[in-house]
PDB file of N, CA, C and O in Angstrom:
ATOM      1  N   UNK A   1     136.099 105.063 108.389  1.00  0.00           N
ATOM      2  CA  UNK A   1     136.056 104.548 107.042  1.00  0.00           C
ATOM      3  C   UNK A   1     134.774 105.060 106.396  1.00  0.00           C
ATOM      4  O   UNK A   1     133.745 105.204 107.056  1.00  0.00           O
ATOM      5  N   UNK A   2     134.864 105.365 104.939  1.00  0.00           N
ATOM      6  CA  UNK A   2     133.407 105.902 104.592  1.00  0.00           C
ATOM      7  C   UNK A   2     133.347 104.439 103.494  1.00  0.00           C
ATOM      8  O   UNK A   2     133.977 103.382 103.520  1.00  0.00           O
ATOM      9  N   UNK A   3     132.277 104.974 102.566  1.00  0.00           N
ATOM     10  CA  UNK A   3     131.491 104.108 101.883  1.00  0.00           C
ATOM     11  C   UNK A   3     131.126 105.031 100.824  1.00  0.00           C
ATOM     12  O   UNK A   3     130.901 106.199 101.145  1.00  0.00           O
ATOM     13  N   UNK A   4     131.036 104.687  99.637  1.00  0.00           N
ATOM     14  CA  UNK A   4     130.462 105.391  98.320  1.00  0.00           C
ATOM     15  C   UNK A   4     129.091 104.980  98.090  1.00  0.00           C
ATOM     16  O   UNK A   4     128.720 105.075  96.920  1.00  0.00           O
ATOM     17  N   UNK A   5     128.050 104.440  99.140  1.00  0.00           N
ATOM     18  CA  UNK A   5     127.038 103.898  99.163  1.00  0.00           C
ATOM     19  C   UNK A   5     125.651 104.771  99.216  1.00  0.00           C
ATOM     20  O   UNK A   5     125.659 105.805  99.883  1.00  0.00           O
ATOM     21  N   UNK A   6     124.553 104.404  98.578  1.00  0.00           N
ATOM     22  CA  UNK A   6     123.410 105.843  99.189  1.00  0.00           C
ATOM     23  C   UNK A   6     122.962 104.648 100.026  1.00  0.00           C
ATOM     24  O   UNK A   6     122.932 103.463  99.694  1.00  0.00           O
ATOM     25  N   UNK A   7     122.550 105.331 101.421  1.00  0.00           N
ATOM     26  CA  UNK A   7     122.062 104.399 102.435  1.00  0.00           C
ATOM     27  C   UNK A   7     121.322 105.070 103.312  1.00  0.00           C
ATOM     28  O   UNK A   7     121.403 106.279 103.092  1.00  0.00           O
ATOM     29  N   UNK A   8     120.516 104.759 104.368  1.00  0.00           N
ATOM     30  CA  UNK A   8     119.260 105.566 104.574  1.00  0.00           C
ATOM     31  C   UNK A   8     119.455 104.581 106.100  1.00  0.00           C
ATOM     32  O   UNK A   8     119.396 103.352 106.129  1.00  0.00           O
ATOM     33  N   UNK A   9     119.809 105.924 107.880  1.00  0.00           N
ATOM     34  CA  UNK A   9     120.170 104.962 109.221  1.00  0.00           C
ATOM     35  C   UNK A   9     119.296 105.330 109.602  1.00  0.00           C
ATOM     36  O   UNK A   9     118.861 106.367 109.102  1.00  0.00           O
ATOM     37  N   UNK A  10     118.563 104.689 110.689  1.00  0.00           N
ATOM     38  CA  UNK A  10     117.546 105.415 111.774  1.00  0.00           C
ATOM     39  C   UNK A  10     118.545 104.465 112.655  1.00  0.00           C
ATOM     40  O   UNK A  10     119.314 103.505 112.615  1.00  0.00           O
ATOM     41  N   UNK A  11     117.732 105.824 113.778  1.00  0.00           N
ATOM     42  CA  UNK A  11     118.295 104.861 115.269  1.00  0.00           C
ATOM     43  C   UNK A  11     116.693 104.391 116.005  1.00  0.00           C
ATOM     44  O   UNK A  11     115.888 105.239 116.391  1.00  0.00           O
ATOM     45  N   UNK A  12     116.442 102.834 116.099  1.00  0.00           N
ATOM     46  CA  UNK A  12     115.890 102.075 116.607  1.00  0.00           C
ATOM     47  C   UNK A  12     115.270 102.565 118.350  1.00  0.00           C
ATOM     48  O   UNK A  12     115.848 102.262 119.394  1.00  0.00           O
ATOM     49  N   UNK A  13     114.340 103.143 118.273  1.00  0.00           N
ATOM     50  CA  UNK A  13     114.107 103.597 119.720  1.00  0.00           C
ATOM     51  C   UNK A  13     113.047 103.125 120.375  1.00  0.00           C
ATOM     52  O   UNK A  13     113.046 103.094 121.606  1.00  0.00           O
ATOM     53  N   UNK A  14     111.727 102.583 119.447  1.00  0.00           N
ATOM     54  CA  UNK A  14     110.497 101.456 120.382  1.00  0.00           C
ATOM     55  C   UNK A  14     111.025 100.469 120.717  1.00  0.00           C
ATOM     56  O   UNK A  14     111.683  99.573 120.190  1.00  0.00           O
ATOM     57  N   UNK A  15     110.499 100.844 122.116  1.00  0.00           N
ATOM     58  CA  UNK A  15     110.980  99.357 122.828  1.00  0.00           C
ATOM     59  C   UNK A  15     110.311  98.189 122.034  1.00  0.00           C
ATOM     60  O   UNK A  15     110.916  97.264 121.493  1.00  0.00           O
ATOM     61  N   UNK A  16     109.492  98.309 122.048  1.00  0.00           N
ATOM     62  CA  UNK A  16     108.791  96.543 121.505  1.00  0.00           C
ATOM     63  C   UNK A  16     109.577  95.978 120.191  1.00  0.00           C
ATOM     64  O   UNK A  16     109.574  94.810 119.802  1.00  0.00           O
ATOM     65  N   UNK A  17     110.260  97.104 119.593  1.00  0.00           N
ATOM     66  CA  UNK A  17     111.194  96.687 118.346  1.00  0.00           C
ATOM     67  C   UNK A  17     112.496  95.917 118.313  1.00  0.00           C
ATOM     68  O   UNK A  17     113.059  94.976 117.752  1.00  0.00           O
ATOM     69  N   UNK A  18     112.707  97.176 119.551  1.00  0.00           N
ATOM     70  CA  UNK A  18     113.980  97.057 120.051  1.00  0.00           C
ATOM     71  C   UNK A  18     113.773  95.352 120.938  1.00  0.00           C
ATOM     72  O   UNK A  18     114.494  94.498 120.423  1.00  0.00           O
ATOM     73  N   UNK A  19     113.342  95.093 121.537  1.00  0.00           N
ATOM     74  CA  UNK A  19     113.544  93.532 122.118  1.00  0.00           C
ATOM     75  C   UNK A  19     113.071  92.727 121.223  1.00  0.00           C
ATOM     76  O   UNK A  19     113.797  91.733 121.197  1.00  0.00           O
ATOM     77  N   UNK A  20     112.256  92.648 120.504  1.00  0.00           N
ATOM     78  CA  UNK A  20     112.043  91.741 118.439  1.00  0.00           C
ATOM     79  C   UNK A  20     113.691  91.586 118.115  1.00  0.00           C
ATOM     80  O   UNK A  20     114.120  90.548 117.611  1.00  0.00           O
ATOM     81  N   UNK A  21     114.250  92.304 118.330  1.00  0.00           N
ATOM     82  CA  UNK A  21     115.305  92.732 117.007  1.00  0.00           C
ATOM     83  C   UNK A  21     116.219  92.099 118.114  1.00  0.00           C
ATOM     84  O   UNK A  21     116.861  91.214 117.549  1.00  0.00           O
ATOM     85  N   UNK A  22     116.543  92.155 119.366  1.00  0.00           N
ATOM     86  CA  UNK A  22     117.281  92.223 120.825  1.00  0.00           C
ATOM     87  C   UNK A  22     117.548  90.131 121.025  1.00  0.00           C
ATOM     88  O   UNK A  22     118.449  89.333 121.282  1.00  0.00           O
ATOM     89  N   UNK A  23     116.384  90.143 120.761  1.00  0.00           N
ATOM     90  CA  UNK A  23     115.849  88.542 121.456  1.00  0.00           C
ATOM     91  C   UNK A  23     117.336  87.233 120.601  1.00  0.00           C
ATOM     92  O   UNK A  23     118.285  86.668 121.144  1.00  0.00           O
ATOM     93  N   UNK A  24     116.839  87.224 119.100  1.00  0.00           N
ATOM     94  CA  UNK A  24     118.232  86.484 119.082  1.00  0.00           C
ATOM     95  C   UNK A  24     119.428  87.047 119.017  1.00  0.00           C
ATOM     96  O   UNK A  24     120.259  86.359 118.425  1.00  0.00           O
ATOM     97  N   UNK A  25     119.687  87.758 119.301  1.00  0.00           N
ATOM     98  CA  UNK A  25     121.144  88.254 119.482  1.00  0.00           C
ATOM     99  C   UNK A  25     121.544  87.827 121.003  1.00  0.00           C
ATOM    100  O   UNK A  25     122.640  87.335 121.271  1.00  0.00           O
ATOM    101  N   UNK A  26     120.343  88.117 122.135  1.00  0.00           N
ATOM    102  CA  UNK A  26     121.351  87.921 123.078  1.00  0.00           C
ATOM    103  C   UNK A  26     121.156  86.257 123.196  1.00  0.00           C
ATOM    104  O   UNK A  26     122.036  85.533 123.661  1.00  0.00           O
ATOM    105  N   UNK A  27     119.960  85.804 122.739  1.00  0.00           N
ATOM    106  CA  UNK A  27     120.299  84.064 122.610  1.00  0.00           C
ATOM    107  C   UNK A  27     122.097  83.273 122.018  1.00  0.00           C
ATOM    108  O   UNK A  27     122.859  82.366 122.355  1.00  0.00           O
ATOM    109  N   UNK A  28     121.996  84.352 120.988  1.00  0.00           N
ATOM    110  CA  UNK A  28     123.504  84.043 119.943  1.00  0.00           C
ATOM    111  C   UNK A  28     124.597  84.037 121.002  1.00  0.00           C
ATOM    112  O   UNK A  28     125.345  83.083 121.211  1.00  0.00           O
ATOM    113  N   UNK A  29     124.616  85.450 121.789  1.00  0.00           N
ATOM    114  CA  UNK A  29     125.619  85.680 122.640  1.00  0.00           C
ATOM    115  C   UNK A  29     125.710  85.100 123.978  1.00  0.00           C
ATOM    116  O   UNK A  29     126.764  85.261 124.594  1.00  0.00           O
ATOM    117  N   UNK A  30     124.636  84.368 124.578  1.00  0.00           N
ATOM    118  CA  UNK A  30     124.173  83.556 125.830  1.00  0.00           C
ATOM    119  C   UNK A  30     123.950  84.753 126.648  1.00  0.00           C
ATOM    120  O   UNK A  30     124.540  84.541 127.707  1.00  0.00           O
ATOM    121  N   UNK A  31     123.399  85.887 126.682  1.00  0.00           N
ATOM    122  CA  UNK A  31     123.182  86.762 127.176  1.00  0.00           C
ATOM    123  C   UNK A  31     121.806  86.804 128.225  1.00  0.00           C
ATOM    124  O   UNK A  31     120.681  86.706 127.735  1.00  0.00           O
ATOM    125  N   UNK A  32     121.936  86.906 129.201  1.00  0.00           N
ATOM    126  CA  UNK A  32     120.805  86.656 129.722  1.00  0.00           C
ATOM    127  C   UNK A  32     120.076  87.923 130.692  1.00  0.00           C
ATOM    128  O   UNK A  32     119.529  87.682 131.768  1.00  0.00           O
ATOM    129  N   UNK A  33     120.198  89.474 130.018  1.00  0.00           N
ATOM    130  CA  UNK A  33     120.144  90.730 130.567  1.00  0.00           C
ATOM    131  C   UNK A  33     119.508  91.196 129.442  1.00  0.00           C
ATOM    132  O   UNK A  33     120.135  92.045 128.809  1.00  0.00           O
ATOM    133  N   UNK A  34     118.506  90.891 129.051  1.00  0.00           N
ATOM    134  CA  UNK A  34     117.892  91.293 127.692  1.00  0.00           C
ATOM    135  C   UNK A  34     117.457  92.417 128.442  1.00  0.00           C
ATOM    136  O   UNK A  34     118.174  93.407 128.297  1.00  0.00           O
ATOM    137  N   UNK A  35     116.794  92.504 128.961  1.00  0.00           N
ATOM    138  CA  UNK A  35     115.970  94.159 129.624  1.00  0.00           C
ATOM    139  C   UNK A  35     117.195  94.876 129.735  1.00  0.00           C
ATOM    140  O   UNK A  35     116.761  96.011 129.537  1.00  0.00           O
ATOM    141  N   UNK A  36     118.712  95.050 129.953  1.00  0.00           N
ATOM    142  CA  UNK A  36     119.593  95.861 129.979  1.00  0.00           C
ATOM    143  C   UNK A  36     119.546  95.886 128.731  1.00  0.00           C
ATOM    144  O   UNK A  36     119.090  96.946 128.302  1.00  0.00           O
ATOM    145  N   UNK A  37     120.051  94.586 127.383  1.00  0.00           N
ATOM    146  CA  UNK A  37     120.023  94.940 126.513  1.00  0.00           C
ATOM    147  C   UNK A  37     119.221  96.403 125.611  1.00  0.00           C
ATOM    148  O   UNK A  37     119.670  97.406 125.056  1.00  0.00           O
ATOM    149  N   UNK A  38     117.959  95.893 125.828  1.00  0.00           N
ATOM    150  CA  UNK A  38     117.001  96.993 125.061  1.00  0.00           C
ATOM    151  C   UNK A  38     116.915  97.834 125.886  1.00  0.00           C
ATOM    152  O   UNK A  38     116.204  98.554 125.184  1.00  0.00           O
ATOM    153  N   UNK A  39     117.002  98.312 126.654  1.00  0.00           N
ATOM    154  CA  UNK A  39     117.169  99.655 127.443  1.00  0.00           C
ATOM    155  C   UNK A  39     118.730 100.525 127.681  1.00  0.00           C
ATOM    156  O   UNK A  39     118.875 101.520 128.391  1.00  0.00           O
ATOM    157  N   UNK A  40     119.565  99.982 127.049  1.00  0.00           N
ATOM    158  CA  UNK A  40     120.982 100.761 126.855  1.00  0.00           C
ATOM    159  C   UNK A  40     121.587 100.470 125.536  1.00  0.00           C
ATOM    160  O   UNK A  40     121.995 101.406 124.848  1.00  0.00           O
ATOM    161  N   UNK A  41     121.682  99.166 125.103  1.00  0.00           N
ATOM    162  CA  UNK A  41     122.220  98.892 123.750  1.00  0.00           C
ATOM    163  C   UNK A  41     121.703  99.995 122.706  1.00  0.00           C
ATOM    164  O   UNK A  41     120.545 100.406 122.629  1.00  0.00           O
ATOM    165  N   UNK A  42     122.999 100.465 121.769  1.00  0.00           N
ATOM    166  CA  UNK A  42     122.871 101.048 120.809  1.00  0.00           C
ATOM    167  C   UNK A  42     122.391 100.348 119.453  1.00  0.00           C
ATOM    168  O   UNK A  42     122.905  99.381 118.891  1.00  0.00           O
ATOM    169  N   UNK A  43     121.108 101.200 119.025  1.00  0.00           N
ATOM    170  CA  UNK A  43     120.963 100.084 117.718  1.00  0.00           C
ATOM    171  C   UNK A  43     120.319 101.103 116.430  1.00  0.00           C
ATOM    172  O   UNK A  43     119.292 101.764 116.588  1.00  0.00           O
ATOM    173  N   UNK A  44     121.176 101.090 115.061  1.00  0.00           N
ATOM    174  CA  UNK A  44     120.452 101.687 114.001  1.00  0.00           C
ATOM    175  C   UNK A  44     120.162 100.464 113.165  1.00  0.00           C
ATOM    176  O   UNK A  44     120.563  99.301 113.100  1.00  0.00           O
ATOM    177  N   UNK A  45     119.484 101.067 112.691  1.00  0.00           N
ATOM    178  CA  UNK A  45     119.063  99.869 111.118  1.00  0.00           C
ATOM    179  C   UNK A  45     119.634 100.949 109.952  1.00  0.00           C
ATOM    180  O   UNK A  45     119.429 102.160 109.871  1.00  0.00           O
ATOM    181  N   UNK A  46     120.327 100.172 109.189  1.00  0.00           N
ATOM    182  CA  UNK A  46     120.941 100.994 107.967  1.00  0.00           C
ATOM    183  C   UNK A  46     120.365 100.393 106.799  1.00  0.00           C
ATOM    184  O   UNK A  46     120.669  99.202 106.732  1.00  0.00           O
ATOM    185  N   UNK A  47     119.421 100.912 105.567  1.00  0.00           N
ATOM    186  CA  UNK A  47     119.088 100.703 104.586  1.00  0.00           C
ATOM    187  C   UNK A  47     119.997 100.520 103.073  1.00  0.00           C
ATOM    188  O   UNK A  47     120.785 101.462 102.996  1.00  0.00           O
ATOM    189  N   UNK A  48     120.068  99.947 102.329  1.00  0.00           N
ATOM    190  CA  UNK A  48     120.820  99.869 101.038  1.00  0.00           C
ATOM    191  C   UNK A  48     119.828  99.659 100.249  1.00  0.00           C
ATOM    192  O   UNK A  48     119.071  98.688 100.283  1.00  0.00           O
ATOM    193  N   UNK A  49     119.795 100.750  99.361  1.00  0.00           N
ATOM    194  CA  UNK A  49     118.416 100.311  98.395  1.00  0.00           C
ATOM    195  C   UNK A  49     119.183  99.484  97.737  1.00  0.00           C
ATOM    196  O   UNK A  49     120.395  99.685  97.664  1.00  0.00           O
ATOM    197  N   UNK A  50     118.394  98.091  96.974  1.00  0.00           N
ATOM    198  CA  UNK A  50     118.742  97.288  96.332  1.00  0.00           C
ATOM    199  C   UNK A  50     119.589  96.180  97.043  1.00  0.00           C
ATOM    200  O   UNK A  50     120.416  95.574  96.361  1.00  0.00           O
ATOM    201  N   UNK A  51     119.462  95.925  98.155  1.00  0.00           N
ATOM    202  CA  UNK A  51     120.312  94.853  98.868  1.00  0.00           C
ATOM    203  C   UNK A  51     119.378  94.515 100.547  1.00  0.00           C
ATOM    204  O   UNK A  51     118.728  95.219 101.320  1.00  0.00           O
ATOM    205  N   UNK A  52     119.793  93.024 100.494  1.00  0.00           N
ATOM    206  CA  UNK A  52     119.233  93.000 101.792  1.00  0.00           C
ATOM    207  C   UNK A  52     117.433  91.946 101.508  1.00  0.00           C
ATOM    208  O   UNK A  52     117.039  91.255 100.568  1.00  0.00           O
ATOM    209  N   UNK A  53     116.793  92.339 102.869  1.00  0.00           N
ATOM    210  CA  UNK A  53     115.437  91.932 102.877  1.00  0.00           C
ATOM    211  C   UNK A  53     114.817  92.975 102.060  1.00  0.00           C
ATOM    212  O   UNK A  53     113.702  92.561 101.744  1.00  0.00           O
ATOM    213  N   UNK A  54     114.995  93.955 101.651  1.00  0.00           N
ATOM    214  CA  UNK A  54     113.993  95.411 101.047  1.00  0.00           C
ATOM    215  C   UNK A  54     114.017  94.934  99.164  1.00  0.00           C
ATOM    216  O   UNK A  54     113.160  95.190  98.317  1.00  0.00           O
ATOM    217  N   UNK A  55     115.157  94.282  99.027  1.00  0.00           N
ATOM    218  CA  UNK A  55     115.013  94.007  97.446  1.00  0.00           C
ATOM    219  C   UNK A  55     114.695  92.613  97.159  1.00  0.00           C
ATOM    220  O   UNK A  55     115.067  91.988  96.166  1.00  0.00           O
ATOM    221  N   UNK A  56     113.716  92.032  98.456  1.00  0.00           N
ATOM    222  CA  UNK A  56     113.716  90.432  98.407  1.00  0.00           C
ATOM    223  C   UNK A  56     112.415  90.049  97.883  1.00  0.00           C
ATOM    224  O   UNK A  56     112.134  88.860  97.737  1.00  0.00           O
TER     225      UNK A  56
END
């Protein structure tokens, strides 16, 4: 599926970010492999100018 959107991805690769960003998610999911988490989970951050925390 595409999107008619201008949007701006990185892919998330410091660890210390990556388990910040990691921590409630695997709380959400009862996950209790956070070190697998941030060391295999795939993760980008996708930007939308004008939407989100960036236009807050």
């Amino acid at each position: 599926m595409a999107a008619g959107l201008p949007a701006t991805a990185r892919i998330v690769t410091d660890e210390a970010e990556r388990r910040e960003l990691l921590v409630p998610v695997a709380r959400t999911w009862g996950r209790t492999d956070l070190d697998a988490m941030v060391a295999w989970s795939p993760l980008i951050e996708v930007t939308i100018p004008g939407y989100g925390a960036a236009a807050a």
